[in-house]
C-alpha positions as CSV (number, residue, x, y, z in Angstrom):
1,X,-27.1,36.4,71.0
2,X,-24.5,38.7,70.1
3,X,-26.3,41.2,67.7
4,X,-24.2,41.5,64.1
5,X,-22.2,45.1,64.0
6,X,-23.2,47.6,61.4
7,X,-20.5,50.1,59.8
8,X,-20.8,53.1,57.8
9,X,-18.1,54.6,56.2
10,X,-19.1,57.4,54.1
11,X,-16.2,60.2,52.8
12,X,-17.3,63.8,52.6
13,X,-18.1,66.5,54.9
14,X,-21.1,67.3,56.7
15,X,-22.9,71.0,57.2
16,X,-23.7,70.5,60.7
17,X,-22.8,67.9,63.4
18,X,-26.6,67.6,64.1
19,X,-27.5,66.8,60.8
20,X,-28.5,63.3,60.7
21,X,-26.6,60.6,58.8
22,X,-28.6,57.7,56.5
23,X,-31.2,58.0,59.2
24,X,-28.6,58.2,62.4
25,X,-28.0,61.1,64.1
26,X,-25.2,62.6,66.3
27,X,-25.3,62.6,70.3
28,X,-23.5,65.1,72.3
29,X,-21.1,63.0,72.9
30,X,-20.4,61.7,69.4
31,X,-19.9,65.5,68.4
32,X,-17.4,66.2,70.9
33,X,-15.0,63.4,69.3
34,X,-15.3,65.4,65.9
35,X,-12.5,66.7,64.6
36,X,-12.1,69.8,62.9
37,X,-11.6,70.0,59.4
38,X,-8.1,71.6,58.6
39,X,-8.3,74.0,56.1
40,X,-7.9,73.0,52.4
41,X,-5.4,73.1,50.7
42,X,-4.5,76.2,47.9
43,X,-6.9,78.1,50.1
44,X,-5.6,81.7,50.1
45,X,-5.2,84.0,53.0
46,X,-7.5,86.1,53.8
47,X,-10.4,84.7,52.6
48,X,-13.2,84.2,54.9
49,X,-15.0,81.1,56.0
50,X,-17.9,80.1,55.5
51,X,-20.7,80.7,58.3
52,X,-21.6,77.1,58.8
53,X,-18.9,74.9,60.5
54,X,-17.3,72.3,58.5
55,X,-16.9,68.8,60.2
56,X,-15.9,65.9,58.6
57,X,-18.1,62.5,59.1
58,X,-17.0,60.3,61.2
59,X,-17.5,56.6,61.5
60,X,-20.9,55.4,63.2
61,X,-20.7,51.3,64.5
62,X,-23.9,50.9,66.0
63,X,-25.4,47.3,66.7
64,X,-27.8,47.1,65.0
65,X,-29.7,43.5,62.8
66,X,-28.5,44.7,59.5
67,X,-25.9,44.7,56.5
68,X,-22.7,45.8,56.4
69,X,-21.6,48.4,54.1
70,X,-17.9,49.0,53.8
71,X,-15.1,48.7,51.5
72,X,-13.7,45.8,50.3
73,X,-11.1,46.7,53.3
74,X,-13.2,47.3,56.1
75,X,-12.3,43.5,57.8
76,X,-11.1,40.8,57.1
77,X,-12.2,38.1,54.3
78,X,-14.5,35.0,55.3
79,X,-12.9,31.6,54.8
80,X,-16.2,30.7,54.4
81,X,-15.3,31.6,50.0
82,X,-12.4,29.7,50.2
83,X,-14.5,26.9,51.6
84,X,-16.7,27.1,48.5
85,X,-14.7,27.2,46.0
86,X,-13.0,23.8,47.2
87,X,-16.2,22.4,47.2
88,X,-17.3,23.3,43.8
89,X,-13.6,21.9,42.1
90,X,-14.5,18.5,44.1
91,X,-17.7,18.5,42.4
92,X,-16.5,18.9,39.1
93,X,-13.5,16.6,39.6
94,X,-16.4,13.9,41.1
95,X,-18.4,15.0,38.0
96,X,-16.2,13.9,35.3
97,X,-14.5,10.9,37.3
98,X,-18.5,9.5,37.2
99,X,-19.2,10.6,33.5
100,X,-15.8,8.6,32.3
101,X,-16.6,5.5,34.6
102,X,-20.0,5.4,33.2
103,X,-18.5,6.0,29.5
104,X,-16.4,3.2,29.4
105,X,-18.7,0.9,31.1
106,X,-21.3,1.6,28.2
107,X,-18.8,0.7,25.7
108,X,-17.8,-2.2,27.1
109,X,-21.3,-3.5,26.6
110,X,-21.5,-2.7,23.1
111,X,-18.0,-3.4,22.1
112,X,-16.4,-6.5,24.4
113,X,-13.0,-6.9,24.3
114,X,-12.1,-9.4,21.5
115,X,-14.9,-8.1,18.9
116,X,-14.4,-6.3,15.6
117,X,-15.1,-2.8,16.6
118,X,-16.5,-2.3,13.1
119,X,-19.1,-4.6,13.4
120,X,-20.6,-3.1,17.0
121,X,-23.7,-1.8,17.2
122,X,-26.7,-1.5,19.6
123,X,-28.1,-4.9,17.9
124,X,-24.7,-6.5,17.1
125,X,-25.5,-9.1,19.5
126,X,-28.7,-10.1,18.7
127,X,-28.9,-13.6,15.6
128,X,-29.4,-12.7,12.7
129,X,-30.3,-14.7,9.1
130,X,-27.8,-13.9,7.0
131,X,-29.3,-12.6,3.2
132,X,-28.5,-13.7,-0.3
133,X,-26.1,-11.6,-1.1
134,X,-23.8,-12.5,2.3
135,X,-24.6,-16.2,1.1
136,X,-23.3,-15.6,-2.2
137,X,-20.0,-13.7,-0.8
138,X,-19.0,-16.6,1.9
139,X,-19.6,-19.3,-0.8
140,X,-17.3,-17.4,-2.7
141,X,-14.7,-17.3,0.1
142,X,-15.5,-21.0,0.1
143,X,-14.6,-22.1,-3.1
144,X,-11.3,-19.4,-3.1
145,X,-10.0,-21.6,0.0
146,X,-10.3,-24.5,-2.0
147,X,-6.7,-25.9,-3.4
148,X,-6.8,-24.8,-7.1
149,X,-5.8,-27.7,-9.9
150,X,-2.8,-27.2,-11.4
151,X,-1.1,-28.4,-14.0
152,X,3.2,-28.8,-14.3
153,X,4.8,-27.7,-17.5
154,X,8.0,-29.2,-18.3
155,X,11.2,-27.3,-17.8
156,X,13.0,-26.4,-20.7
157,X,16.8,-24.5,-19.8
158,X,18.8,-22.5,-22.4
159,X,20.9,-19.9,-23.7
160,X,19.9,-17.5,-26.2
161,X,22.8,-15.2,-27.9
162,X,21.7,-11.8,-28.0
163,X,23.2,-9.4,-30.9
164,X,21.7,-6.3,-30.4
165,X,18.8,-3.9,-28.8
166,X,17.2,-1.0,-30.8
167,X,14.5,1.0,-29.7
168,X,13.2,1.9,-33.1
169,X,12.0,-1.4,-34.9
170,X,12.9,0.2,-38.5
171,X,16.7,0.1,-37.5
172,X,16.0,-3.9,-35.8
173,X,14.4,-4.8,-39.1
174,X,17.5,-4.2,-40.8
175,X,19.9,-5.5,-38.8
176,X,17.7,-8.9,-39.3
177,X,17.9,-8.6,-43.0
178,X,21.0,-8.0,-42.9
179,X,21.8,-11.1,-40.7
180,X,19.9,-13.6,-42.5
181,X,21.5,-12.8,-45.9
182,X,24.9,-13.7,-44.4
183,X,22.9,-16.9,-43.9
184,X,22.8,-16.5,-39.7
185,X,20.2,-16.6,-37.5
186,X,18.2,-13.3,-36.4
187,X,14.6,-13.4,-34.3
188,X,13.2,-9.8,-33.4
189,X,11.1,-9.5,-30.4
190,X,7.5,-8.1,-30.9
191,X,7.7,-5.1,-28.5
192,X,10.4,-1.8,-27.8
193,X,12.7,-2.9,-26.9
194,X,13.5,-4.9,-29.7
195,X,16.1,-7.6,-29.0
196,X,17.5,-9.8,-31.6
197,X,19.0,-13.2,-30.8
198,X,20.9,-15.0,-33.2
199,X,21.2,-18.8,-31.4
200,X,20.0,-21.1,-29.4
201,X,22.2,-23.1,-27.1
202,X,22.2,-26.0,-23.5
203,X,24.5,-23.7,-21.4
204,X,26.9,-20.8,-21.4
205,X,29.6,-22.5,-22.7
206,X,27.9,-23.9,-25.7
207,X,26.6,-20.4,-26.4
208,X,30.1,-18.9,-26.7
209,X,30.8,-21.6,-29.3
210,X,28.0,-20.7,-31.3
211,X,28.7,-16.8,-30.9
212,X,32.4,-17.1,-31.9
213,X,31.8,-16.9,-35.6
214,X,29.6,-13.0,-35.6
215,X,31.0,-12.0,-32.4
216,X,34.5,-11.1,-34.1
217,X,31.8,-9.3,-36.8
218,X,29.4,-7.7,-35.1
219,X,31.5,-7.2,-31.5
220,X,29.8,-7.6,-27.8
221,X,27.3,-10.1,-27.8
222,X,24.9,-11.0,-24.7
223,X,23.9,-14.2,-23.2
224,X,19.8,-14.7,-21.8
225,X,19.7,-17.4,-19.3
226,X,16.4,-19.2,-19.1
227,X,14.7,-21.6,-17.0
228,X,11.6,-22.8,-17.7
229,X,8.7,-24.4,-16.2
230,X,6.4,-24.6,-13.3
231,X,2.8,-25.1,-12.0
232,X,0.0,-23.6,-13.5
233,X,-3.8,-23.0,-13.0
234,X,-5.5,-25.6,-15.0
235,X,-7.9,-23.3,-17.0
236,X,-11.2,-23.9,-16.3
237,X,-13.5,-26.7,-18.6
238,X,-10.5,-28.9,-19.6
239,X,-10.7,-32.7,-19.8
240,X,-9.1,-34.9,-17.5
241,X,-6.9,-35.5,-20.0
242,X,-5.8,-32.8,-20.8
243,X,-3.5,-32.1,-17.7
244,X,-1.9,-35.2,-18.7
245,X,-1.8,-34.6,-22.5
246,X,-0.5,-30.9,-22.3
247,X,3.0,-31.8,-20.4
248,X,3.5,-34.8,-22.5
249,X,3.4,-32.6,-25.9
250,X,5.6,-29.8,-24.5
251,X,7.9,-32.8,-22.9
252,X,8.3,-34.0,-26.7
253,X,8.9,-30.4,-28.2
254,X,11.8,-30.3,-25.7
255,X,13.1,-33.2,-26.9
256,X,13.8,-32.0,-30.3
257,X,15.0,-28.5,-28.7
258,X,17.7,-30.4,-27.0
259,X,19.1,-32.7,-29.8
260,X,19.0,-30.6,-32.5
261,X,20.6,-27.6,-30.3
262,X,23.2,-30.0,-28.9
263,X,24.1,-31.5,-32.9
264,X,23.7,-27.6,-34.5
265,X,26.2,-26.0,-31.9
266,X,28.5,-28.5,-32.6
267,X,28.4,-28.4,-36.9
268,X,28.6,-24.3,-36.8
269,X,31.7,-24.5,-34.1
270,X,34.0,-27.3,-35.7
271,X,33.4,-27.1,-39.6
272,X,33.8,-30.1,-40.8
273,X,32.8,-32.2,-38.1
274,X,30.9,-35.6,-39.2
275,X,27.4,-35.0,-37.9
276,X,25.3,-37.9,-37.4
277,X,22.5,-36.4,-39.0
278,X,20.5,-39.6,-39.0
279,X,20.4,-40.8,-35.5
280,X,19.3,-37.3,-34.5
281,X,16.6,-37.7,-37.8
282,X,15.5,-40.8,-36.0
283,X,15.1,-39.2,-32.6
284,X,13.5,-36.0,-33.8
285,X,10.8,-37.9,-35.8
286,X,9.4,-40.3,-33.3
287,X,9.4,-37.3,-31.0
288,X,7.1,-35.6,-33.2
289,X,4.9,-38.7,-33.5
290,X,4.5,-38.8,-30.1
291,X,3.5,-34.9,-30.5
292,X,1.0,-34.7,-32.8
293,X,-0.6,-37.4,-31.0
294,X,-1.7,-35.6,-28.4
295,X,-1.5,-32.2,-30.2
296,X,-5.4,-31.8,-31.2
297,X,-6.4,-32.7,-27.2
298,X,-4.1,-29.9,-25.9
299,X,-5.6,-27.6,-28.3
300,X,-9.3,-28.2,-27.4
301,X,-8.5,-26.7,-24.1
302,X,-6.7,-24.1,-24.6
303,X,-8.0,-20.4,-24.5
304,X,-7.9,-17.6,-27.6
305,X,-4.8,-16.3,-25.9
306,X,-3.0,-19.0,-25.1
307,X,-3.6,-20.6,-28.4
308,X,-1.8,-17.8,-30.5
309,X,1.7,-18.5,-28.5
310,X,1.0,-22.4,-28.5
311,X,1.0,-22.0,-32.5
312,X,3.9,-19.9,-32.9
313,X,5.7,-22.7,-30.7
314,X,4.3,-25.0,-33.0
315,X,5.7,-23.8,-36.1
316,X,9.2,-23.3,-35.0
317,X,8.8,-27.1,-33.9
318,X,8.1,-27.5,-37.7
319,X,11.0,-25.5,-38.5
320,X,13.7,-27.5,-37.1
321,X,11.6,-30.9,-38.2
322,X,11.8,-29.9,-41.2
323,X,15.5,-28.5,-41.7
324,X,16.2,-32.0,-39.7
325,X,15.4,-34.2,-43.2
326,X,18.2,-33.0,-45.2
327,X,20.7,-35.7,-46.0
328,X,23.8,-33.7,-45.8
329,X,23.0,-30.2,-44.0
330,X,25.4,-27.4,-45.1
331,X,25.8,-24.5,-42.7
332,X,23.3,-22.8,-44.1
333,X,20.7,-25.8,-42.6
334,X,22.3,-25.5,-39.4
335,X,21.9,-21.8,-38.9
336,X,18.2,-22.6,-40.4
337,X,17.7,-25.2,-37.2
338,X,19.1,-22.8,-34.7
339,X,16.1,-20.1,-35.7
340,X,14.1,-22.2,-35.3
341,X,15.1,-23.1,-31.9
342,X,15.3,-19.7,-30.9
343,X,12.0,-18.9,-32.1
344,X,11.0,-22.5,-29.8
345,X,11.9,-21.0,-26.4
346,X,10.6,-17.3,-26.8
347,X,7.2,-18.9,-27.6
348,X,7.3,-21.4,-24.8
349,X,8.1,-18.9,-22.2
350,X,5.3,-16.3,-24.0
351,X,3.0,-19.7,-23.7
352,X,3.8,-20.3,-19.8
353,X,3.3,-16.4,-18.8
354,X,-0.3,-16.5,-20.5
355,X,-1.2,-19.6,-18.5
356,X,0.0,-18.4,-15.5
């Protein structure tokens, strides 16, 4: 077997061509291939040399079993590094390929595909009881899914004529005063902005009627469309009865909105008109039989809240009752009824928002 080849390369100069190198020395041979040193450089002239003879060292191969010293130059590069380090990047690529396969497939088992990730955890899948307090919560869920009674309010459709807006209720107060001593209509809101609305009427065209008279007064006057009515949560402990009793009292109320709207807009529009006063007397009365039949039913079931709009509805029901049993109604009346209707269908929508 071919014995590996050790170099020495070493830079300098040596004293003597016998002198022995890192433990080699010089045959007689090797000393006649020594060259002589020139002389150095900036050396001046005349100067004399040393005694001992200056050779420079050359380079020794000898085959020997050993290491190589050399410079990084001496031969060329193994491909056995190159060979390594394409081994170690397939390692680390095989590395992470395994660390993500095995990854995923751990997930998998905790989180299958189609579960709420939220719920997952090491003992997601094993039964468990549920306690009280789940119990309570999906009963809960239960009853929510169940259809809610509800009860249907009547509609009730008008126009209301709007005189002004103020922002300050001082300057609102007086413009009511002011209105009702000209003997007209005039309802303030409770809350900024206050509105006033001077008349109730059916539709848009009986509203202009009734605006005619202050509009050429007062100027620009504005018309609030309202519809009324819809299906409401039957509040909770009321009587069978009461879903039936509730629409049939608010069904009469609306009875008496609608005749004595329909007769008033009519007597402030034409002066002069006949009114026939004592059909809609007639009509108005029974209604409010038929009313206060039911009225102390309805009132058993109604809440704190909903019974402070329910009376201001009832006593601008009494209102127009009332003004209804004059014989002969001057303007005056008529403007008295109208009030009273207005003051009817801002409580009846008040009354529908607070059952809702």
């Amino acid at each position: 077997m071919e014995k590996p080849r050790i170099t020495v390369r070493l830079n300098g100069l040596a004293t003597h061509p016998s002198q022995k190198i890192a433990g080699l020395s010089c045959n007689s041979k090797e000393k006649e291939g020594l060259e002589t040193v020139a002389k150095p450089e900036g050396r001046e002239r005349g100067t004399r040399e040393p005694d001992r003879a200056r050779t420079p060292w050359t380079v020794l191969e000898v085959d020997e079993e050993g290491i190589e010293w050399g410079s990084p130059y001496s031969r060329k590069r193994s491909t056995q590094g190159k060979k390594a380090v394409g081994a170690l990047l397939l390692s680390i690529g095989a590395a992470v390929m395994i660390g993500t396969l095995m990854g995923v497939v751990v997930l998998s088992l905790f989180f299958p595909e189609g579960s709420d990730s939220s719920a997952g955890s090491i003992d997601s899948h094993l039964k468990t009881v549920p306690s009280e307090v789940e119990k309570e919560i999906a009963g809960k869920k239960k009853e929510s899914k169940q259809e809610i009674p509800t009860v249907t309010i009547p509609k009730l459709t008008a126009v209301l004529v709007q005189g002004g807006t103020f922002q300050e209720k001082a300057g609102a107060g007086k413009t009511v005063m002011n209105q009702r001593t000209q003997g007209l209509a005039a309802v303030m809101t409770d809350k900024a902005p206050y509105r006033i609305y001077q008349g109730a009427a059916l539709n848009k065209g009986e509203a202009q009627k009734l605006s005619a008279g202050f509009k050429e007064k007062k100027g620009e006057v504005y018309y609030k469309d309202i519809q009324l009515g819809k299906d409401v949560p039957l509040p909770k402990g009321a009587e069978t009865a009461w879903k039936k009793d509730l629409p049939t009292a608010l069904r009469e109320g609306n009875r008496i909105f609608t005749t004595m709207a329909k007769l008033t807009v009519k007597g402030v529009s034409s002066p002069g008109t006949d009114l026939d006063f004592q059909s809609a007397r007639k009509d108005v009365n029974q209604a409010y039989t038929r009313f206060s039949k039911v009225r102390d039913s309805v009132e058993k079931g109604l809440s704190d809240q909903t019974m402070a709009d329910w009376i201001q509805m009832v006593r601008a029901m009494d209102l127009v009752v009332q003004s209804t049993q004059t014989e002969k109604p001057n303007k005056t009346v008529l403007w008295q009824i109208q009030e009273g209707l207005v003051r009817y269908a801002l409580a009846y929508e008040k009354f529908i928002e607070t059952l809702s």
